[in-house]
C-alpha positions in Angstrom: 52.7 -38.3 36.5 50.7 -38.4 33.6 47.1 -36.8 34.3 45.3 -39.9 31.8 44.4 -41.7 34.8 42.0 -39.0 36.1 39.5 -39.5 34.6 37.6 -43.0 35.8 36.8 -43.5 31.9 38.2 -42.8 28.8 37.4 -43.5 25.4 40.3 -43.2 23.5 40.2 -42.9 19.1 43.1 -44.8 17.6 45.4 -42.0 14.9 47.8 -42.6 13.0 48.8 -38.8 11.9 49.1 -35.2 12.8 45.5 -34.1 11.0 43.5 -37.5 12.6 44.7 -36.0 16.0 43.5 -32.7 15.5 40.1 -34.4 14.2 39.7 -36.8 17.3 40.4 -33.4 19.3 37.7 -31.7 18.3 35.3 -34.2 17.8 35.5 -34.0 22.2 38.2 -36.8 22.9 40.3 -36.7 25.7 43.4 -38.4 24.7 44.3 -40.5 21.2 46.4 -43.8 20.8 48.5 -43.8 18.2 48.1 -46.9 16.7 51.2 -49.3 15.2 48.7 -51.2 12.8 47.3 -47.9 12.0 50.3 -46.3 11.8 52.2 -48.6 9.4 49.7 -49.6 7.6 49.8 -45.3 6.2 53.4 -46.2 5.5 52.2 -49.3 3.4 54.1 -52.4 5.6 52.4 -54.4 7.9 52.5 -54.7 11.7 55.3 -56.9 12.5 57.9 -54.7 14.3 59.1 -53.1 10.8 58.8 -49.2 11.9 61.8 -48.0 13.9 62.0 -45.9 17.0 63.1 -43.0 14.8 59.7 -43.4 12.4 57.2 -43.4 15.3 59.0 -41.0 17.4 58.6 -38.4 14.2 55.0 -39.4 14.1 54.4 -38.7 18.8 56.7 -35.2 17.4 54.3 -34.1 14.6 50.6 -35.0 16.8 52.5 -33.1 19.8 53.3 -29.8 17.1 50.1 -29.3 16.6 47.7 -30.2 19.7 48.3 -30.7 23.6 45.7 -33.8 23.7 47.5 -36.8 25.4 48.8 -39.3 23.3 49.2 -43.1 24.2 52.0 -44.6 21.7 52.4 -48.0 20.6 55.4 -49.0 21.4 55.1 -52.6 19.8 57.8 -55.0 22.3 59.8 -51.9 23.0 62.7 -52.3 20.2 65.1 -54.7 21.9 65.9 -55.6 24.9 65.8 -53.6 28.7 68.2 -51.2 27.5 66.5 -50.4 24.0 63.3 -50.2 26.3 65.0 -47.3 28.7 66.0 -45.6 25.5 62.6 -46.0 23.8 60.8 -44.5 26.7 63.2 -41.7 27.1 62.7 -40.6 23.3 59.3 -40.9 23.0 58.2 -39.1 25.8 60.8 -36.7 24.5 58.8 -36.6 21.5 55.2 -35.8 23.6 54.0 -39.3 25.2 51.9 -39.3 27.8 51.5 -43.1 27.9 53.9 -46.5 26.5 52.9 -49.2 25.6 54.7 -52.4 26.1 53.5 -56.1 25.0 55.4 -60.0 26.3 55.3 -61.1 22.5 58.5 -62.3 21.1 60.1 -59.8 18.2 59.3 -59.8 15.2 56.2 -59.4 16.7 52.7 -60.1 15.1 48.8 -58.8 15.3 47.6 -59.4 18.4 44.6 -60.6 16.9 46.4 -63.2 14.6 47.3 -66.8 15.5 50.6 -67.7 16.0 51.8 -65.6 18.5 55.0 -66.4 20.6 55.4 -65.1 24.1 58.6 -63.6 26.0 59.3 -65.1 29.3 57.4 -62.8 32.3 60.9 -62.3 33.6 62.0 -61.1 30.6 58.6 -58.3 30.3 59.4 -57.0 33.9 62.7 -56.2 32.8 61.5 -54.3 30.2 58.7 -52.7 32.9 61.7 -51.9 35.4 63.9 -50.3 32.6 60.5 -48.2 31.2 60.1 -47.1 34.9 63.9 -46.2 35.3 63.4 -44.3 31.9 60.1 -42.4 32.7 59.8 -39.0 33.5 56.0 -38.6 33.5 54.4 -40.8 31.2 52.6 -43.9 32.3 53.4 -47.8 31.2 51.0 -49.6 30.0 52.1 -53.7 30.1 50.2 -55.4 27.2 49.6 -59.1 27.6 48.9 -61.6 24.9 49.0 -64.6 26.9 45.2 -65.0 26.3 46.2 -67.0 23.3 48.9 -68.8 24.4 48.7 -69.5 27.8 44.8 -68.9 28.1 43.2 -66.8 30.7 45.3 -68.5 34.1 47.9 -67.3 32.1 47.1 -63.7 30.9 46.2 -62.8 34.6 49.1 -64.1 36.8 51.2 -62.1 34.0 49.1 -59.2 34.5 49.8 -59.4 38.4 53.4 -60.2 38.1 53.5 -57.1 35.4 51.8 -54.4 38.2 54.1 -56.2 41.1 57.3 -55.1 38.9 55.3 -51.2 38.7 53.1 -51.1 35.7 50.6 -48.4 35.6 48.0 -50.0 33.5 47.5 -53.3 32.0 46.0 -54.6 28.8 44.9 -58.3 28.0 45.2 -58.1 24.5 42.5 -60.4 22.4 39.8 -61.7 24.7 37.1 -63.0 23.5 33.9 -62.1 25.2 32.2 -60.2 27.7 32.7 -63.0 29.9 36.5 -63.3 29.5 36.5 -58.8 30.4 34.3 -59.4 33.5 36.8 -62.4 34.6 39.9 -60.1 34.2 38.9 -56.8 35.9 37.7 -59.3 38.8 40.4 -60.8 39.1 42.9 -58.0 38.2 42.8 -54.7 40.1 44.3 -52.4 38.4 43.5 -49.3 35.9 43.2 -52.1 32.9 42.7 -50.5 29.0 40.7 -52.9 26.9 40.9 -53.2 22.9 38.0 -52.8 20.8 39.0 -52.8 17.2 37.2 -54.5 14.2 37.7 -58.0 12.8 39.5 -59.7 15.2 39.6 -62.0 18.1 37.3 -59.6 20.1 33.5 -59.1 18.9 32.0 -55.2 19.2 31.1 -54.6 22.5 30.1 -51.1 23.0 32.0 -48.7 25.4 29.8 -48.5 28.2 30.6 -52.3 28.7 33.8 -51.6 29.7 33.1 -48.4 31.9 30.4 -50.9 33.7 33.3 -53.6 34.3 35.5 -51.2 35.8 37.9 -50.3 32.6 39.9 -47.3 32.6 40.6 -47.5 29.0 38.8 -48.5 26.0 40.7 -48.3 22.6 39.4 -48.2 19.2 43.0 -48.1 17.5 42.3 -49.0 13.5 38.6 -47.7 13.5 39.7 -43.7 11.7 42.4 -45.8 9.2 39.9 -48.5 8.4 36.9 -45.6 7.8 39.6 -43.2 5.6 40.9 -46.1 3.7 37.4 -47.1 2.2 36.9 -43.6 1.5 39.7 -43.0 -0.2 39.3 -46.5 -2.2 35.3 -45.0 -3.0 36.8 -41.8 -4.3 39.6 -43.3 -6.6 37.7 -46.0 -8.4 34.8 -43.1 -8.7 38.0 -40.9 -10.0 39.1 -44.1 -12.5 36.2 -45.1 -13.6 34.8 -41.5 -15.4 37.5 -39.3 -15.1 35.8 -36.6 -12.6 35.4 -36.3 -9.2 32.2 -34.9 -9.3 29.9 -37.7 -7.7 31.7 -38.1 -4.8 31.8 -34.5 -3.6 29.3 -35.3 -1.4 32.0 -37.7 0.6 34.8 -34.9 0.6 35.8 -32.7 3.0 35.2 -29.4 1.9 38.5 -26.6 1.7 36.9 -24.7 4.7 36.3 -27.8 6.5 40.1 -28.9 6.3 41.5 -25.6 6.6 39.5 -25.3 9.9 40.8 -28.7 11.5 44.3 -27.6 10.9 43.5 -24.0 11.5 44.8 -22.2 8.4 43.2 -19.2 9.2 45.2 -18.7 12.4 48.3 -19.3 10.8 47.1 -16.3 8.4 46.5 -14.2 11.5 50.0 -15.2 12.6 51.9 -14.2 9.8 50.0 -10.8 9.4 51.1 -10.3 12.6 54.7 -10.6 12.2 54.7 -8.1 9.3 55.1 -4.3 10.6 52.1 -1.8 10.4 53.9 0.8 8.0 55.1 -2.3 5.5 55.9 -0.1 2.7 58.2 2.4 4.1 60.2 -1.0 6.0 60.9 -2.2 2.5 62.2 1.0 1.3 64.4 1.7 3.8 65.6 -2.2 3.5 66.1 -1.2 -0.2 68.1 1.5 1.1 69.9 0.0 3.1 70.8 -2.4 0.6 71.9 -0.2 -1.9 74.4 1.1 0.8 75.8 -1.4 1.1 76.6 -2.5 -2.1 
């Protein structure tokens, strides 16, 4: 089994690439999420079940090349039904998963911070927990609720305790509204339980150690590094429009040492020397040689 339930708290950075992986890494964190609003919002479509198992299993593929850090994928509603589930689960843990997430919202699926939500039957979401759990190798489940919205809280926790009867790992009511509404649910719900913190939605900011007081496992900031680039990068090009030059925003950029030493270019240098032989020169000539034989 996964080793992300460990730890009695986590606070977990929401990515949405290879290099934002290696950043969250060595800013200290133990594990990333990558994020579907994060995710396909870099691929410029929104969050409504648009990427395909294929697109985010390249994206678990390329964080897993490059760092062992556990990862916790959005798996949106799981692309179809039980069967699509057992295959989802199979190739993203394939890719490097440590964790999948599930959710009960009808496809196309929306926000979980938007209104208008439609809900799958609980049935229906244990099927897809029981096929995740046939499917699973290591990597834990994580059942996503947004019944908060639709069913209101009664609602969100008898799914959450039908969702661990049928073998969750972890559960997360999605879009609560208070500190109130957290305190109710980790009463009421025993279980390793994730909570959301992102920014301009249903949920106001409520700082981490909250949630490690109310017995959370997991607390997930999944847009916060997309959000923070994407006004960056919006500063720099009207900066860049406006006069032509990038020279009052180099203060904002990352420097060429900087970047080359989250993605560790000079290691890769160190690698490639090493491949080439000591005595160099007299290898080529004797492969010019040998050449010239043959011909």
């Amino acid at each position: 089994m996964s080793d992300l339930l460990k730890k009695r708290f986590t606070v977990v950075p929401g990515v949405y690439s290879a290099f934002t992986a290696l950043q969250a890494e060595r800013a200290g964190f133990d594990a990333v999420y990558l994020s579907g609003g994060a995710l396909t919002s870099a691929m410029g479509i929104p969050d409504i079940g648009l990427v395909t198992l294929d697109e985010l299993s390249s994206a678990v593929a390329q964080i897993r090349d490059v760092t062992d850090i556990p990862v916790i994928v959005d798996a949106d509603t799981g692309f179809g039904g039980p069967v699509n589930v057992w295959r989802t689960v199979r190739a993203l843990e394939k890719a490097g998963a440590d964790a999948v997430q599930l959710e009960d919202q009808k496809s196309p699926k929306r926000c979980g911070h938007l209104d208008g939500k439609e809900l799958v039957p609980a049935e229906e979401m244990n099927e897809k927990i029981m096929a995740a759990l046939e499917a699973r190798r290591d990597a834990l489940i994580i059942a996503r609720t947004d019944a908060r919205a639709v069913e209101g809280m009664r609602g969100a926790i008898r799914r959450a305790h039908s969702y661990l009867e049928n073998g969750a790992d972890v559960i997360f009511p999605e879009a609560l509204l208070n500190t109130r509404e957290f305190s109710r649910f980790s009463g009421e719900v025993r279980s390793p339980l994730l909570a959301n913190m992102t920014e301009f939605g249903k949920t106001p900011l409520i700082p981490a150690s909250f949630f490690r007081k109310a017995g959370y496992r997991f607390v997930i900031f999944p847009v916060t590094t997309f959000r923070a680039a994407a006004r960056a990068s919006e500063s720099a090009l009207i900066a860049l429009k406006r006069e032509g030059t990038q020279k009052n925003v180099m203060k904002q950029l990352m420097s060429r040492e900087e970047q080359y030493s989250v993605i560790r270019y000079r290691s890769y240098e160190k690698m490639d020397a090493s491949f080439v032989p000591k005595r160099r020169g007299n290898s080529l000539t004797k492969m010019r040689n040998s050449v010239k034989v043959k011909k």
